[in-house]
C-alpha positions in Angstrom: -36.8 -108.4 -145.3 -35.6 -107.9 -142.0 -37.4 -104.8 -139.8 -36.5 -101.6 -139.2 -33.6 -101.6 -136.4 -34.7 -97.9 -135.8 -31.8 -97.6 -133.5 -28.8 -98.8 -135.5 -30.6 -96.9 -138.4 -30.5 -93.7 -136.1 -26.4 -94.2 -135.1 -25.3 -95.2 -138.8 -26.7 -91.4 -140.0 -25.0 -90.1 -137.0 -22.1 -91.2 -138.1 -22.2 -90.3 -141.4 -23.1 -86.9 -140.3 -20.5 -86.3 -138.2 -17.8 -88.0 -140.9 -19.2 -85.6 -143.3 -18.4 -83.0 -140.7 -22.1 -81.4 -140.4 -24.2 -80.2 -138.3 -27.8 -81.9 -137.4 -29.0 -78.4 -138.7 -26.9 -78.3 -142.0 -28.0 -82.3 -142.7 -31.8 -81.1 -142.1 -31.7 -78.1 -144.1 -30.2 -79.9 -147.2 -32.6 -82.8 -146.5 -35.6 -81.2 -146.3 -36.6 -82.0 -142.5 -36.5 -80.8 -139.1 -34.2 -80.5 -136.8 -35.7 -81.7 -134.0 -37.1 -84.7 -136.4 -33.7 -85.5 -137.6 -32.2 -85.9 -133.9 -35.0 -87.8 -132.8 -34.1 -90.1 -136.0 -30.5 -90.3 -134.8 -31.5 -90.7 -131.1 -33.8 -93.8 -132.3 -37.0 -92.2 -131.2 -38.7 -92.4 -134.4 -38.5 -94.8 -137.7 -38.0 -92.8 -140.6 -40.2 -93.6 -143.8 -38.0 -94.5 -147.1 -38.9 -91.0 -148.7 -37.1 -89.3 -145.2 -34.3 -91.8 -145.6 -33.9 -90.9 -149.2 -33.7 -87.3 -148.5 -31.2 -88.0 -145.7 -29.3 -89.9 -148.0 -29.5 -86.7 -150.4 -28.4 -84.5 -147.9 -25.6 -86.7 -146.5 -24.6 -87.3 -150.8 -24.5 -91.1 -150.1 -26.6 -94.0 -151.9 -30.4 -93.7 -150.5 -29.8 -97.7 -151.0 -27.0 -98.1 -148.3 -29.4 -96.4 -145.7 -32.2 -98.6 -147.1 -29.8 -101.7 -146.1 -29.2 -100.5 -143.1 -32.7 -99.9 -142.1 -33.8 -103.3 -143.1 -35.8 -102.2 -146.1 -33.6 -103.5 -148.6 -31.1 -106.6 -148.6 -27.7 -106.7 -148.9 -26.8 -108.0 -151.6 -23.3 -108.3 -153.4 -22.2 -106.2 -155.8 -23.1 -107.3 -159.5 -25.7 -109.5 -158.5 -28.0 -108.3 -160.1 -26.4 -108.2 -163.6 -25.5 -112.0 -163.0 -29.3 -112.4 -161.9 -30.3 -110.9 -165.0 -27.8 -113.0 -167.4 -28.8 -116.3 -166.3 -32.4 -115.4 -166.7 -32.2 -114.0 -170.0 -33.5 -117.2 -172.4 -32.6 -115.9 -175.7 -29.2 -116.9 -174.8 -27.4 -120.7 -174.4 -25.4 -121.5 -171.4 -22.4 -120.8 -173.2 -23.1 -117.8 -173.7 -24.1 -116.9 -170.3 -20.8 -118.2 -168.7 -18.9 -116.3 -170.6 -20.9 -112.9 -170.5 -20.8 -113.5 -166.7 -16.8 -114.3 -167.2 -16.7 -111.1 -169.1 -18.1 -109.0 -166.2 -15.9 -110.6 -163.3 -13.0 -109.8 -165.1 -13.8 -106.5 -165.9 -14.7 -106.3 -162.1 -11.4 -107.8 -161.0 -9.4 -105.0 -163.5 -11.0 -102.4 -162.1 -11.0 -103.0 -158.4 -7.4 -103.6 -158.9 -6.7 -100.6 -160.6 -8.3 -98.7 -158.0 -6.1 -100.4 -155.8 -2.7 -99.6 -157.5 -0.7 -96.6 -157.2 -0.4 -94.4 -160.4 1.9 -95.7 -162.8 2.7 -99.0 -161.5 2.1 -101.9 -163.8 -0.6 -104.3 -162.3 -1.2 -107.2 -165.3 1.1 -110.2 -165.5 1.8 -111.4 -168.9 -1.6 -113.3 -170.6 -3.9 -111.2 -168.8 -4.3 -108.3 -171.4 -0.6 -107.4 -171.9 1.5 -108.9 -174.4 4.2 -111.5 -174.0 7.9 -110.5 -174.8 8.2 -110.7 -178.7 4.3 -110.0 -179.5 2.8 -107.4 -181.8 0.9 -105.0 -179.9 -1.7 -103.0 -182.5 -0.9 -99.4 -184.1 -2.6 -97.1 -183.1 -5.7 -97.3 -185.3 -5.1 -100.8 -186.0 -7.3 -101.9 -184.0 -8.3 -105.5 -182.4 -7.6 -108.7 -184.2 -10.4 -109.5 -186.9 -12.4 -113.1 -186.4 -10.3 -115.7 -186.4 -6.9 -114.1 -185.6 -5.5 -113.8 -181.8 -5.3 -116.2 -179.1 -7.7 -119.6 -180.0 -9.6 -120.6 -176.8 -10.6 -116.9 -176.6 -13.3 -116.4 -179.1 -16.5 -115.3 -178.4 -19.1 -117.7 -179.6 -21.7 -115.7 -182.4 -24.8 -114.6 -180.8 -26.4 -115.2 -183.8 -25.0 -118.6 -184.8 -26.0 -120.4 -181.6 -30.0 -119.9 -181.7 
């Protein structure tokens, strides 16, 4: 854990602040401290506590955890790393079935950021990835997914309970 960098912490609420389009007084009224407190913050005179930083953060309506980064209480760390973390430590489950729960997630990852990335109502899958080929059988509504044993071999999901 790095320390505090109480002056980059200071400039980083400042600028959320001011992208938020408040005042110093709106931000310490909704967060619960001082004026004067809250300037000296931004100004880097003093080193807020992680209880002042999360009421910033509440005030600002940002993550307490990115100003806990910035400050140096809290690493950076990617985003899912902590359900990957928590996969391959789990030991009620065999390697194979850690890889692909950890495939699982990255893919569902992958969809979404790329969804969030496409324009409404443009097609972003390519054929294999979830969509189906020309010529094959999408379900009925109702229908359903494939039952064990039918769909795409190579793509089954290995039985929790058959592998212990």
């Amino acid at each position: 854990m790095s320390p505090v960098n109480v002056s980059s912490i200071g400039s980083f609420i400042r600028e959320q602040r001011e992208q938020a389009r408040i005042s110093v007084r709106q931000l310490s009224q909704a967060a619960g401290v001082s004026s004067p407190y809250l300037s000296q913050i931004e100004r880097g005179l003093r080193k807020p506590s992680a209880d002042i930083l999360q009421q910033i953060a509440k005030g600002l309506r940002i993550s307490a955890e990115v100003l806990y980064v910035q400050a140096g209480i809290l690493e950076d760390r990617p985003a899912g790393a902590g359900i990957r973390d928590a996969v391959l430590a789990d030991p009620e489950l065999t390697e194979r079935q850690k890889q692909v729960l950890i495939e699982l997630y990255e893919s569902f990852r992958k969809e979404s950021a790329t969804a969030a990335e496409t324009p409404a109502g443009q097609v972003t899958a390519a054929a294999g990835e979830g969509n189906p080929v020309a010529g094959e059988r999408t379900p009925a509504a109702g229908e359903g997914p494939p039952a064990a044993g039918e769909g795409e071999p190579g793509h089954m999901v290995p039985s929790p309970a058959g592998n212990r």
